[in-house]
N, CA, C and O atoms as a Tinker XYZ file with bonds, in Angstrom:
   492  protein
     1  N      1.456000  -45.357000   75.910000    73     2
     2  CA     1.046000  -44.154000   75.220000    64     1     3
     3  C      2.217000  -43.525000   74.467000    63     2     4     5
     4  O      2.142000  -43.149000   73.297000    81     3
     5  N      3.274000  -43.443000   75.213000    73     3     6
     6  CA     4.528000  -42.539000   74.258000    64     5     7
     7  C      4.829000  -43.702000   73.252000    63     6     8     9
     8  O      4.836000  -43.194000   72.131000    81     7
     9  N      5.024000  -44.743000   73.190000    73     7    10
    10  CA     5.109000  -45.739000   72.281000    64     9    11
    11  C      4.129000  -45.324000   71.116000    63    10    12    13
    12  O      4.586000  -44.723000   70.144000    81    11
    13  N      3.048000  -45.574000   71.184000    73    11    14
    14  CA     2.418000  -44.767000   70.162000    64    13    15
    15  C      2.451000  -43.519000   69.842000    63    14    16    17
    16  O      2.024000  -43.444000   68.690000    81    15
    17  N      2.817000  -42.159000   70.363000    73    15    18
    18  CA     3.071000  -41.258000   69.809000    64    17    19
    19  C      4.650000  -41.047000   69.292000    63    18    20    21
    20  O      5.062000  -40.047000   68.704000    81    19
    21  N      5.327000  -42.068000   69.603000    73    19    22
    22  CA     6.562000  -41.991000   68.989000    64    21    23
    23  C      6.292000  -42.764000   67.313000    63    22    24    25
    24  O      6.764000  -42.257000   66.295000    81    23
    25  N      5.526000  -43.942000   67.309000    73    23    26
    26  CA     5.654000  -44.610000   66.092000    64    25    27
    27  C      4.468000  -43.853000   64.887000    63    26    28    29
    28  O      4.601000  -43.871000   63.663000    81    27
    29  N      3.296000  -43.204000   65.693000    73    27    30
    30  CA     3.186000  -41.839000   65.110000    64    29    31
    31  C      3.693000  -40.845000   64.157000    63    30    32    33
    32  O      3.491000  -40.599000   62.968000    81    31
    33  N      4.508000  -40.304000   65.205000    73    31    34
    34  CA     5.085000  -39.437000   64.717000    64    33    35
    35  C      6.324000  -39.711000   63.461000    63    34    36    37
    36  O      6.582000  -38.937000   62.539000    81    35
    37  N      6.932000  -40.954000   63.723000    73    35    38
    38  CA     7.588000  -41.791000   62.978000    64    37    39
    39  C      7.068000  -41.964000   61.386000    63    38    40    41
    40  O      7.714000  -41.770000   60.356000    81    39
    41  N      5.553000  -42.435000   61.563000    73    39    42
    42  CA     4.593000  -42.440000   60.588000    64    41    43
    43  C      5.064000  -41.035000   59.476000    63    42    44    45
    44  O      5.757000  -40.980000   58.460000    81    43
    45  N      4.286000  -40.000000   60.280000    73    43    46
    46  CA     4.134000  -38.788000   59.848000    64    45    47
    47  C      5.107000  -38.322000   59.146000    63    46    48    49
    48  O      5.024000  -37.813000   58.028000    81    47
    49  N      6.288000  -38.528000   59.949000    73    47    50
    50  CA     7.922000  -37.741000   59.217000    64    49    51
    51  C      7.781000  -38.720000   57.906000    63    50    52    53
    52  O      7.327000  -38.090000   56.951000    81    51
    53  N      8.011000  -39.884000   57.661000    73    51    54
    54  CA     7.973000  -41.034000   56.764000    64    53    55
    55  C      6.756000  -40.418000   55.149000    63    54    56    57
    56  O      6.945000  -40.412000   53.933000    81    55
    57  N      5.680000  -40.028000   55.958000    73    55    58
    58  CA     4.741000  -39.911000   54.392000    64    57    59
    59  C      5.044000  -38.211000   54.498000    63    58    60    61
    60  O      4.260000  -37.596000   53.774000    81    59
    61  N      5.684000  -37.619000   54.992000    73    59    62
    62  CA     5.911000  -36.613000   54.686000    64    61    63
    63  C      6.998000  -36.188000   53.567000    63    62    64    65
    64  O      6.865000  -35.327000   52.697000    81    63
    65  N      8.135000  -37.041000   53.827000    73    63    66
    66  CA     9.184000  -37.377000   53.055000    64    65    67
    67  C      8.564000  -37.589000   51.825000    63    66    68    69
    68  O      8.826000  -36.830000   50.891000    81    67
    69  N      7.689000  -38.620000   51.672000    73    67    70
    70  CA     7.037000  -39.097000   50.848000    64    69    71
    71  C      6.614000  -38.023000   49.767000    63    70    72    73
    72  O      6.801000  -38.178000   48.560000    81    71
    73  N      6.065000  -36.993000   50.304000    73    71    74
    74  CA     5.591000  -36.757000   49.665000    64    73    75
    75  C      6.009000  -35.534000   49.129000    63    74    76    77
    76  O      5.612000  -35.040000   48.073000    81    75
    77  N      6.917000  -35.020000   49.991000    73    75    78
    78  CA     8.051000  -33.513000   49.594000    64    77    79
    79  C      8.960000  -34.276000   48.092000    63    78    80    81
    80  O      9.178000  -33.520000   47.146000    81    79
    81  N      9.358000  -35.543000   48.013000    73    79    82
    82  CA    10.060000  -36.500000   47.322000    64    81    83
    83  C      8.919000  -36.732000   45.896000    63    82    84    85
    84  O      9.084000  -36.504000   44.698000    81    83
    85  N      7.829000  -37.240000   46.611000    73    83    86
    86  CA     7.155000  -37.391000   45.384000    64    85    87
    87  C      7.175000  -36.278000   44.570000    63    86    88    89
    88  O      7.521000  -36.392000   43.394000    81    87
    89  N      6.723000  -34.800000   45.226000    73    87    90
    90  CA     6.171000  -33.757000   44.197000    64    89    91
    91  C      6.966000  -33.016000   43.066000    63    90    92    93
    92  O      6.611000  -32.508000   42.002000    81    91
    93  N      8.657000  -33.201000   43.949000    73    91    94
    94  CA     9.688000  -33.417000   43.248000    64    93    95
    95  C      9.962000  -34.207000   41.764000    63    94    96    97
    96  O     10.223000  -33.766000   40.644000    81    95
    97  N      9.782000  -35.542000   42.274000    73    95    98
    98  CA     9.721000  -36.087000   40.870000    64    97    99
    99  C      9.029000  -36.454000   40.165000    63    98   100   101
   100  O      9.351000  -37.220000   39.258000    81    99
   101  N      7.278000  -35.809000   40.455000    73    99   102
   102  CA     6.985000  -35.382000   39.268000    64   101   103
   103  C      7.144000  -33.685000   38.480000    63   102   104   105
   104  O      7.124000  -33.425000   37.277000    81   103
   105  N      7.286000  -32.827000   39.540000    73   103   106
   106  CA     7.310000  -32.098000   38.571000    64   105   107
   107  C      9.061000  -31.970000   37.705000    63   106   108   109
   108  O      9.320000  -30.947000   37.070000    81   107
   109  N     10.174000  -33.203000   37.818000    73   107   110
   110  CA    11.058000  -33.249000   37.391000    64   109   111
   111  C     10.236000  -34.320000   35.960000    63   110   112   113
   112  O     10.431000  -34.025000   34.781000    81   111
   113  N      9.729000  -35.012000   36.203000    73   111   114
   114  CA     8.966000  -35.556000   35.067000    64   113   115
   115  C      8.414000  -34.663000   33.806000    63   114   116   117
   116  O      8.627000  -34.813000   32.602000    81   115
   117  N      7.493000  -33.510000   34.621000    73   115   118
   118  CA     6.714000  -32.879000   33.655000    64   117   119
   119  C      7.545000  -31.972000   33.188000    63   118   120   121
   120  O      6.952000  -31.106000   32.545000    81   119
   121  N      9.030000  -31.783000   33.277000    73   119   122
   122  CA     9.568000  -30.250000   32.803000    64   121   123
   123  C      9.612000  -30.676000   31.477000    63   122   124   125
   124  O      9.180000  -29.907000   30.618000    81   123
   125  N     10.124000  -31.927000   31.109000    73   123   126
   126  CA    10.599000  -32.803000   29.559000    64   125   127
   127  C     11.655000  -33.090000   29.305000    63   126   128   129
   128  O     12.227000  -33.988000   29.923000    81   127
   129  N     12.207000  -32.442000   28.359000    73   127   130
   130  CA    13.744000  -33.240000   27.967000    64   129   131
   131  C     14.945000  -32.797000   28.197000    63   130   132   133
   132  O     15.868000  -33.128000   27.452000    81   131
   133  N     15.115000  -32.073000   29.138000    73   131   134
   134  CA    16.331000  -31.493000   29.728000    64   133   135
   135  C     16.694000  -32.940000   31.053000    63   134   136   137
   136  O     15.909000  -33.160000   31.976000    81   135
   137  N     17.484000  -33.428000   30.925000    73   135   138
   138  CA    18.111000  -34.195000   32.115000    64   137   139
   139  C     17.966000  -34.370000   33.416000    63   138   140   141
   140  O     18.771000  -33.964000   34.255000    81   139
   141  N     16.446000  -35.272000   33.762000    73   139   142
   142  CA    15.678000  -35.048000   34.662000    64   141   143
   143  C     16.442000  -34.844000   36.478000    63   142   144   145
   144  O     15.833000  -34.347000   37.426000    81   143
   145  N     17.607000  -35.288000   36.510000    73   143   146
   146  CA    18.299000  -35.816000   37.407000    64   145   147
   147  C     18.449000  -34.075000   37.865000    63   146   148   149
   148  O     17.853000  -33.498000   38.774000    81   147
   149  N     19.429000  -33.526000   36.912000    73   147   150
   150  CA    19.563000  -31.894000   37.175000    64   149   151
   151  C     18.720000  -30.669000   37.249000    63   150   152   153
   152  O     19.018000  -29.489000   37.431000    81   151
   153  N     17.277000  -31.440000   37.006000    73   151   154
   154  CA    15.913000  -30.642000   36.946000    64   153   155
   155  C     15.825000  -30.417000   38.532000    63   154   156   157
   156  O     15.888000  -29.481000   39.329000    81   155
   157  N     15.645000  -31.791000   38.539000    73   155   158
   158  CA    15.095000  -32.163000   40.019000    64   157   159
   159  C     15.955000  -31.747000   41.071000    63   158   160   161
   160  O     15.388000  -31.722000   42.163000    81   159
   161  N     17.027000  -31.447000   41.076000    73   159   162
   162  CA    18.345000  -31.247000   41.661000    64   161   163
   163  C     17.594000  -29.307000   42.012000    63   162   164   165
   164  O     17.431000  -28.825000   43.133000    81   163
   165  N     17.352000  -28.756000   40.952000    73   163   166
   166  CA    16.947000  -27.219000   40.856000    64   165   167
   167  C     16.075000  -26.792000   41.687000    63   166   168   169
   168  O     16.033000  -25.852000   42.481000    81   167
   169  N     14.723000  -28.415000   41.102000    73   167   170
   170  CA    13.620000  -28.011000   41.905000    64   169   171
   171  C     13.486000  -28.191000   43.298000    63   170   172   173
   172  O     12.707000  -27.488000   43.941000    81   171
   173  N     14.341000  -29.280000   43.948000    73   171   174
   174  CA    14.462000  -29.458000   45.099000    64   173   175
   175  C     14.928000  -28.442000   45.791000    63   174   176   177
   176  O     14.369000  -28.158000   46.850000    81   175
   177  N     16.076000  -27.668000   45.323000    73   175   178
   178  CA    16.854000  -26.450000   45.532000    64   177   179
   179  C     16.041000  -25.457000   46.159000    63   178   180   181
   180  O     16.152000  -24.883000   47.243000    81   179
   181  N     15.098000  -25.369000   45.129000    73   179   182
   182  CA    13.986000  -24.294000   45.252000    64   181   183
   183  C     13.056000  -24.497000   46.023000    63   182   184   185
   184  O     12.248000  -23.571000   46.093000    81   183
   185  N     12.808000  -25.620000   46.810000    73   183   186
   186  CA    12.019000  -26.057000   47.518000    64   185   187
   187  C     12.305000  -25.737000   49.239000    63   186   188   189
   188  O     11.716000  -25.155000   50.150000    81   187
   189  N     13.347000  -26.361000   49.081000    73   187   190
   190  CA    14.214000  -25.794000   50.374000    64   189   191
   191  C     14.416000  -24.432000   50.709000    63   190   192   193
   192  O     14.399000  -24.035000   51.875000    81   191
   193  N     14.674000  -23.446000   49.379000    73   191   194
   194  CA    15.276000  -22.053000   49.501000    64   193   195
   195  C     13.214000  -21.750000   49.849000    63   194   196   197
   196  O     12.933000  -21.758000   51.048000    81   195
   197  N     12.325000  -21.582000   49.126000    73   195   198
   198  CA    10.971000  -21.540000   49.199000    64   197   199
   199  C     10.414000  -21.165000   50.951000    63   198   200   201
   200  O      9.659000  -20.399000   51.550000    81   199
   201  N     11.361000  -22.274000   51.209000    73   199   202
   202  CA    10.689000  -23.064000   52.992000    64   201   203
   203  C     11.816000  -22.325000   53.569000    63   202   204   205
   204  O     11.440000  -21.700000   54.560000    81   203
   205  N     12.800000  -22.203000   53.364000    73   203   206
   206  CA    13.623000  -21.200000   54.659000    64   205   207
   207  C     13.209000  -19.647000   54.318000    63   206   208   209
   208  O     13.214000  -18.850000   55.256000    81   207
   209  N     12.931000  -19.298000   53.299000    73   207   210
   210  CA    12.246000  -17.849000   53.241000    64   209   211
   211  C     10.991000  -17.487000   53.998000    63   210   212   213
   212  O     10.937000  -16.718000   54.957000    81   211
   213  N      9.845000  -18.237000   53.361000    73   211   214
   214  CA     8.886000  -18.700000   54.492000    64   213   215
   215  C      8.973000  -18.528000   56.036000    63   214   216   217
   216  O      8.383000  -17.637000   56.648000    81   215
   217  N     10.008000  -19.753000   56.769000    73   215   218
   218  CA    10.137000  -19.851000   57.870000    64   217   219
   219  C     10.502000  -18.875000   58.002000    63   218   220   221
   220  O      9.663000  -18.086000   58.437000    81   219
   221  N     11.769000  -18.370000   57.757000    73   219   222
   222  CA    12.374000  -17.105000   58.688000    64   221   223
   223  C     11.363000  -15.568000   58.459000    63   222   224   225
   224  O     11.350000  -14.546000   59.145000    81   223
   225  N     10.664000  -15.886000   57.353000    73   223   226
   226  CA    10.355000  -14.580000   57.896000    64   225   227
   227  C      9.053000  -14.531000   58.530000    63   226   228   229
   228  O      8.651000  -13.441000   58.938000    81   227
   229  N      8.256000  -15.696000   58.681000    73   227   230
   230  CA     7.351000  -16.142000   59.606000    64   229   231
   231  C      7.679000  -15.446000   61.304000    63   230   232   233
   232  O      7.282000  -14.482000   61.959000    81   231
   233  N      8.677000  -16.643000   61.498000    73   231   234
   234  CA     9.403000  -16.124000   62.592000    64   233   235
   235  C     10.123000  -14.681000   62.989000    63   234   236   237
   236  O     10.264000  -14.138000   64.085000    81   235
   237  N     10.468000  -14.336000   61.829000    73   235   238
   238  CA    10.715000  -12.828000   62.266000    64   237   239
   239  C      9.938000  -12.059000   62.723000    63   238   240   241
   240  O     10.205000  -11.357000   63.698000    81   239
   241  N      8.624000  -12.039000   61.996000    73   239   242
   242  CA     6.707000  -11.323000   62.269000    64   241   243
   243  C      6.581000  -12.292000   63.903000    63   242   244   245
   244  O      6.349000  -11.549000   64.857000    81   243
   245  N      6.674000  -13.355000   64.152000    73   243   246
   246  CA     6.178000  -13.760000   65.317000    64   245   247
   247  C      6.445000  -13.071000   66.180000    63   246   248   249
   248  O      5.527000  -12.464000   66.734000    81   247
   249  N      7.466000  -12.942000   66.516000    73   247   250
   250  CA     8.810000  -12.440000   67.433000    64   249   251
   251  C      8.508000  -10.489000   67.608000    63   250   252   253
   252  O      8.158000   -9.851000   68.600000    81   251
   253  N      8.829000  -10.018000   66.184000    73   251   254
   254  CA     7.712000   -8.510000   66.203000    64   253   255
   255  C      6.791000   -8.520000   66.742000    63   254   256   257
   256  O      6.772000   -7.780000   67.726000    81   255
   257  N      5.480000   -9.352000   66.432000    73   255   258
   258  CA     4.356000   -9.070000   67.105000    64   257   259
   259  C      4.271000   -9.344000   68.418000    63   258   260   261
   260  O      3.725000   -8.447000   69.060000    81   259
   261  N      4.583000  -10.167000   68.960000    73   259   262
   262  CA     4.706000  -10.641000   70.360000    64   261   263
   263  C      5.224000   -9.669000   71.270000    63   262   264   265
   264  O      4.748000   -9.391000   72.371000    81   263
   265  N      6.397000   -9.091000   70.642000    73   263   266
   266  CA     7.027000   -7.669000   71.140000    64   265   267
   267  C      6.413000   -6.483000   71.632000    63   266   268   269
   268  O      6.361000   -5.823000   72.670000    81   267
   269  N      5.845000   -6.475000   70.142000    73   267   270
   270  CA     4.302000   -5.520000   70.181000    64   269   271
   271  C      3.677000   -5.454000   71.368000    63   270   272   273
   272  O      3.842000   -4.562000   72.199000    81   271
   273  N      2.676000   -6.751000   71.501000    73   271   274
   274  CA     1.763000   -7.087000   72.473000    64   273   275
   275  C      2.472000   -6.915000   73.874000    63   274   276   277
   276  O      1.909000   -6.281000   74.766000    81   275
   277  N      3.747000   -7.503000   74.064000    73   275   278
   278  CA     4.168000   -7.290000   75.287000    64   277   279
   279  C      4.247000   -5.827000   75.610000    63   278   280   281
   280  O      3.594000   -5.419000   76.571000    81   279
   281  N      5.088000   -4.872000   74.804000    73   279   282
   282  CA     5.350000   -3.616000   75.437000    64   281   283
   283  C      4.131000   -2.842000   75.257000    63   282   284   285
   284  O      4.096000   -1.979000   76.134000    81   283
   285  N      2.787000   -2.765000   74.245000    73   283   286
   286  CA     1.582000   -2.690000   74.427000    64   285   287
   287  C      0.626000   -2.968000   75.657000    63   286   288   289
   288  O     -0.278000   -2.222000   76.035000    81   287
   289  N      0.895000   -3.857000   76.063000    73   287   290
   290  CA     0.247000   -4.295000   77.499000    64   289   291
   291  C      1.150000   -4.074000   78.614000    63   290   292   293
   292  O      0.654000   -4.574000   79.624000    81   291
   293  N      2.170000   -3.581000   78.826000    73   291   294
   294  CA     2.701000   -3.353000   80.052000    64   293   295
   295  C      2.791000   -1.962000   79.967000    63   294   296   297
   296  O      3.153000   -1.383000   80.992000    81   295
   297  N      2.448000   -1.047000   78.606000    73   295   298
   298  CA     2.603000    0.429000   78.763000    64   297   299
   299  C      0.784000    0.769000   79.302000    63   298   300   301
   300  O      0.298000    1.634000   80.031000    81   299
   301  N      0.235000   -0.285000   78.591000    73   299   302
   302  CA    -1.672000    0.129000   79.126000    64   301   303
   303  C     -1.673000   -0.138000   80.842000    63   302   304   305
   304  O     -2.653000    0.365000   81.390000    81   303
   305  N     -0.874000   -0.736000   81.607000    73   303   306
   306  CA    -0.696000   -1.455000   82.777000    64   305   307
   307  C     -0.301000   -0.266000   83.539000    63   306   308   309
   308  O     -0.683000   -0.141000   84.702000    81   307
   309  N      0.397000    0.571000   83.000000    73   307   310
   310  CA     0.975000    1.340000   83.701000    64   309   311
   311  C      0.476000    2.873000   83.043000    63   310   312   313
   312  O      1.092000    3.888000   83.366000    81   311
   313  N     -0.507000    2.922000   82.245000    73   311   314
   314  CA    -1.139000    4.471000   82.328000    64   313   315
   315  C     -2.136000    3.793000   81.430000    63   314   316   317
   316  O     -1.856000    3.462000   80.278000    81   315
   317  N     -3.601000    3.547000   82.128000    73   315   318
   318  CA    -4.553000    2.964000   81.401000    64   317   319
   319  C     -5.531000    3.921000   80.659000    63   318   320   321
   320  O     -6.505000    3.459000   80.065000    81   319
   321  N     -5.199000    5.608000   80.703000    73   319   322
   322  CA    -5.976000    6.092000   80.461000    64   321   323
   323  C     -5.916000    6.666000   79.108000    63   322   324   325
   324  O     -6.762000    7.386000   78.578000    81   323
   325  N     -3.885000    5.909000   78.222000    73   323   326
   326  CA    -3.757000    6.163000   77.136000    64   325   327
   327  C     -3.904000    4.990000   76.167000    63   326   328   329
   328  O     -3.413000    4.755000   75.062000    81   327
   329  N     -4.849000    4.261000   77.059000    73   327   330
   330  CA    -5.236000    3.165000   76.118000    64   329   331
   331  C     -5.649000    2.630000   74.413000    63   330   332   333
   332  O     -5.459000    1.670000   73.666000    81   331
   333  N     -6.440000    4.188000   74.429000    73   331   334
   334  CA    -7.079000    4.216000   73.006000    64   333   335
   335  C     -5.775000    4.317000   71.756000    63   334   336   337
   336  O     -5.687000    3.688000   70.702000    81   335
   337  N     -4.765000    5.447000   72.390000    73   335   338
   338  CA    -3.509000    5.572000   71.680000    64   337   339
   339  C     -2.638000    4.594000   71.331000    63   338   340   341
   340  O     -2.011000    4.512000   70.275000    81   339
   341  N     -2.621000    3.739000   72.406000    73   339   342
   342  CA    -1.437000    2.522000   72.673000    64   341   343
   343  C     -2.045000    1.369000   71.869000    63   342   344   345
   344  O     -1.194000    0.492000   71.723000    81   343
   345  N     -3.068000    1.096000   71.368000    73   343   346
   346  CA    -4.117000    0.399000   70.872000    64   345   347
   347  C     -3.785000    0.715000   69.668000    63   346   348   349
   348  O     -3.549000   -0.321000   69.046000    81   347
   349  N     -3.632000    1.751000   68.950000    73   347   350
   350  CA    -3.955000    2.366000   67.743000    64   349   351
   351  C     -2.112000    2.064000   66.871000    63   350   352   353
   352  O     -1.753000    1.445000   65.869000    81   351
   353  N     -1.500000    2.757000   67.762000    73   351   354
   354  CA     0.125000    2.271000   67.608000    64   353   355
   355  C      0.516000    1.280000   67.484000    63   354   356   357
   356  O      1.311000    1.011000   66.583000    81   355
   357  N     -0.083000    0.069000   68.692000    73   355   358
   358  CA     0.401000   -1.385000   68.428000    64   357   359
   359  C     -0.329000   -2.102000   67.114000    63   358   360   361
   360  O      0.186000   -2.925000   66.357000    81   359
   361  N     -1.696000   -1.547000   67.060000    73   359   362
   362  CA    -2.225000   -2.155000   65.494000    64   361   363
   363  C     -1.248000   -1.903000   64.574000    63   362   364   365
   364  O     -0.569000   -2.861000   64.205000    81   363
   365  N     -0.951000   -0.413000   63.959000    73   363   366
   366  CA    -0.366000   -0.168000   62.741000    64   365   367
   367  C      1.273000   -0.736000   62.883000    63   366   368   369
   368  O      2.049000   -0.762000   61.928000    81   367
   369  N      1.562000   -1.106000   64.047000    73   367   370
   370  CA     3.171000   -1.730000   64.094000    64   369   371
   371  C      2.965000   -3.151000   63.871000    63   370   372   373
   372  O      3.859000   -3.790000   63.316000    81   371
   373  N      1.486000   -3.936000   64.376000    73   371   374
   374  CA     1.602000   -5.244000   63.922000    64   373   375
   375  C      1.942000   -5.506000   62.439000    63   374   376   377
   376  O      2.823000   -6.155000   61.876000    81   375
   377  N      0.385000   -4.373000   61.818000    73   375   378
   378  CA     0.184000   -4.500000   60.324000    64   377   379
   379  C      1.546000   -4.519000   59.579000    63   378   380   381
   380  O      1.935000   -5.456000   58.881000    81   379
   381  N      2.182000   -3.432000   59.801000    73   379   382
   382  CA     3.690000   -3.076000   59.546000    64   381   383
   383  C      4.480000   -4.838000   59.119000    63   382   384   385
   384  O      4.594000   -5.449000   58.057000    81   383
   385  N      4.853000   -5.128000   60.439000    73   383   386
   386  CA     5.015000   -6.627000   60.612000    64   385   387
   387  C      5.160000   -7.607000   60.737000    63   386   388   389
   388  O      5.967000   -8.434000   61.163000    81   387
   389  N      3.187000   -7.370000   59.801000    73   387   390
   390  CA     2.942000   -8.237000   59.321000    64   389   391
   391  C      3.168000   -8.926000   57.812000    63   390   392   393
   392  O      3.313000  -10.056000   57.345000    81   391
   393  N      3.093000   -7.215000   57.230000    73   391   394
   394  CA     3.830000   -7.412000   56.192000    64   393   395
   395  C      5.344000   -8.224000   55.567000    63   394   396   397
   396  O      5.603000   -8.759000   54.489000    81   395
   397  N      5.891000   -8.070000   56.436000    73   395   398
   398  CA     7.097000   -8.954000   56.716000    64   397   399
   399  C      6.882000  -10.262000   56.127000    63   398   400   401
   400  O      7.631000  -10.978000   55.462000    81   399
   401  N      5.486000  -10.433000   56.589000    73   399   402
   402  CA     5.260000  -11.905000   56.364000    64   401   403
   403  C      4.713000  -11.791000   54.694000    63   402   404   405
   404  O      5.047000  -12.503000   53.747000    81   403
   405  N      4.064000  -11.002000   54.712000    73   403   406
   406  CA     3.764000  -11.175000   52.813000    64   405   407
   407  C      4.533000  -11.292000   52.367000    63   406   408   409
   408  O      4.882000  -12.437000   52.077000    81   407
   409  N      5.332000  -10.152000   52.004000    73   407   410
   410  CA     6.711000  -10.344000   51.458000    64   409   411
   411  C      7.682000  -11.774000   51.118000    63   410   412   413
   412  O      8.219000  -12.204000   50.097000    81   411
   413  N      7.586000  -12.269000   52.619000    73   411   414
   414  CA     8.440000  -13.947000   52.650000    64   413   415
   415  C      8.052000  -14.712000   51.550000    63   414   416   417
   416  O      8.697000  -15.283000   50.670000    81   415
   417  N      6.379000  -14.559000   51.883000    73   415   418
   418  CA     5.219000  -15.558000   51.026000    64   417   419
   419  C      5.275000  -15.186000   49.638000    63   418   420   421
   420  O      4.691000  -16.025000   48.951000    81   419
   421  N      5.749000  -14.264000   48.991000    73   419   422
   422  CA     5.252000  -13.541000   47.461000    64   421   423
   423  C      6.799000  -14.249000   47.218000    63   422   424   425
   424  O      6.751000  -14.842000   46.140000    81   423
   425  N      8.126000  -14.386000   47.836000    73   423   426
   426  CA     9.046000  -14.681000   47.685000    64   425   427
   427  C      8.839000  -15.621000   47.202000    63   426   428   429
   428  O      8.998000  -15.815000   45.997000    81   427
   429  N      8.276000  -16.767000   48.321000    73   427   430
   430  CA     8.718000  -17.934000   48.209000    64   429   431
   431  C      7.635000  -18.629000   46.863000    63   430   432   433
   432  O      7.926000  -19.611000   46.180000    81   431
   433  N      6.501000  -17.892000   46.764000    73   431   434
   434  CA     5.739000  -18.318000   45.334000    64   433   435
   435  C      6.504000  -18.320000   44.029000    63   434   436   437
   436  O      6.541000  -19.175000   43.144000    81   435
   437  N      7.240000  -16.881000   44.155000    73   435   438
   438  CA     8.095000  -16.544000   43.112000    64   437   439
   439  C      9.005000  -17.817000   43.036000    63   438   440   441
   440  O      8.957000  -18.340000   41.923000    81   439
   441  N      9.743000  -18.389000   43.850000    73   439   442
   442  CA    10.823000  -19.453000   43.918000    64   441   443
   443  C      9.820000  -20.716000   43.140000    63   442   444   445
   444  O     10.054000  -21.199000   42.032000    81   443
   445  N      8.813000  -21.036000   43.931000    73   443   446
   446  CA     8.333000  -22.327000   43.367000    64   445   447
   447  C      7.315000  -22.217000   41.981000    63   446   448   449
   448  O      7.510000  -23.122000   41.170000    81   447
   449  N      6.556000  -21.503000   41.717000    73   447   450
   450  CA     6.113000  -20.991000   40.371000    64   449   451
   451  C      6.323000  -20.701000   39.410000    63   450   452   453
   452  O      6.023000  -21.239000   38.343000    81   451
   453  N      7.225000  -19.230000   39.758000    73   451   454
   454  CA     8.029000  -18.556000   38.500000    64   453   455
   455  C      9.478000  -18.596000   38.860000    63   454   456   457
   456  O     10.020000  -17.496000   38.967000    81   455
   457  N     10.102000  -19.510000   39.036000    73   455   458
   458  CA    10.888000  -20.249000   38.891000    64   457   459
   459  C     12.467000  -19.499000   37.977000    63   458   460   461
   460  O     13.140000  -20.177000   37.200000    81   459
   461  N     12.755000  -18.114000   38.294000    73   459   462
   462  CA    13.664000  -17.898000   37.446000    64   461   463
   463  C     15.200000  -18.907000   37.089000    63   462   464   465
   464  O     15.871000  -19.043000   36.065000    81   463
   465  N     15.290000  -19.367000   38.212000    73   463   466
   466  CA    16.792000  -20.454000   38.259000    64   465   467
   467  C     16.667000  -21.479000   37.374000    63   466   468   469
   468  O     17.563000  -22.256000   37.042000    81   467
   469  N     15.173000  -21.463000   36.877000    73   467   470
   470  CA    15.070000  -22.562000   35.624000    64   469   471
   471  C     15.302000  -22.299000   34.655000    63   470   472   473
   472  O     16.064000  -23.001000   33.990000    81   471
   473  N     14.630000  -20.954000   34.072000    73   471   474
   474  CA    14.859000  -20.390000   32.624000    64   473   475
   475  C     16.078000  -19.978000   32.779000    63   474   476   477
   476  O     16.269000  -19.398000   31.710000    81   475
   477  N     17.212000  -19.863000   33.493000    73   475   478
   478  CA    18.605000  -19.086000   33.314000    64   477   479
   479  C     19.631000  -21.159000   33.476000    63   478   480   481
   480  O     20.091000  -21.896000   32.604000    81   479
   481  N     19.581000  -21.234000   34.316000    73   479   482
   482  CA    19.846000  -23.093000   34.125000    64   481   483
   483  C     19.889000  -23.613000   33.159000    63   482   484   485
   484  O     20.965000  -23.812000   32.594000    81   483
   485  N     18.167000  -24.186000   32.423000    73   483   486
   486  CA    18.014000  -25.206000   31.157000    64   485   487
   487  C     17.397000  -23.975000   30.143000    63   486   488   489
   488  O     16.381000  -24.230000   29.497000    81   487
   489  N     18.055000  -22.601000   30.021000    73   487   490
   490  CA    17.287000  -22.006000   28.966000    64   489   491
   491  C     15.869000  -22.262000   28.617000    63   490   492
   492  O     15.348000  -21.665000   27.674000    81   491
């Protein structure tokens, strides 16, 4: 069984590559006649910067909310009769955030879409 979930997983990393690599060079294909090598070099750039914005601020909201929930449920544990309050607080601190997490995401669109490091780069 671990034999197969090792050559699996092996699989997976492999067409994943594949395909973070592929999308790369085409959209180093479709930019045109600027020097595809240093396109791709940008866009990859941006790909990476995209995905650690993402992640971290994913993880930052995880870590908040979880926080949340914990000191939310051990303050209802210990005076259950301010429940409705403690309820109402931990919502608007998730929402709060959660926002955290939009933010990452509007970032990281901005990086791979609108693309400013391109127009200041290849004019």
């Amino acid at each position: 069984m671990r034999k197969h979930l090792k050559s699996i997983t092996a699989c997976l990393m492999i067409l994943g590559l594949l395909l973070v690599s592929a999308s790369v060079a085409m959209a180093s294909e479709a930019a045109g006649a600027a020097p595809t090598y240093e396109r791709a070099i940008v866009i990859g750039c941006s790909v990476i910067a995209a995905a650690i914005a993402i992640g971290f601020g994913a993880i930052g909201a995880g870590t908040g909310m979880g926080q949340a929930t914990s000191g939310s449920a051990s303050a209802v544990g210990r005076n259950p009769d301010a429940q409705g309050k403690i309820l109402l607080t931990m919502l608007v601190g998730m929402a709060m955030t959660e926002s955290i997490t939009i933010y990452a995401l509007v970032v990281a669109l901005v990086i791979l879409y609108a693309n400013p490091l391109l127009k200041i780069v290849f004019g």
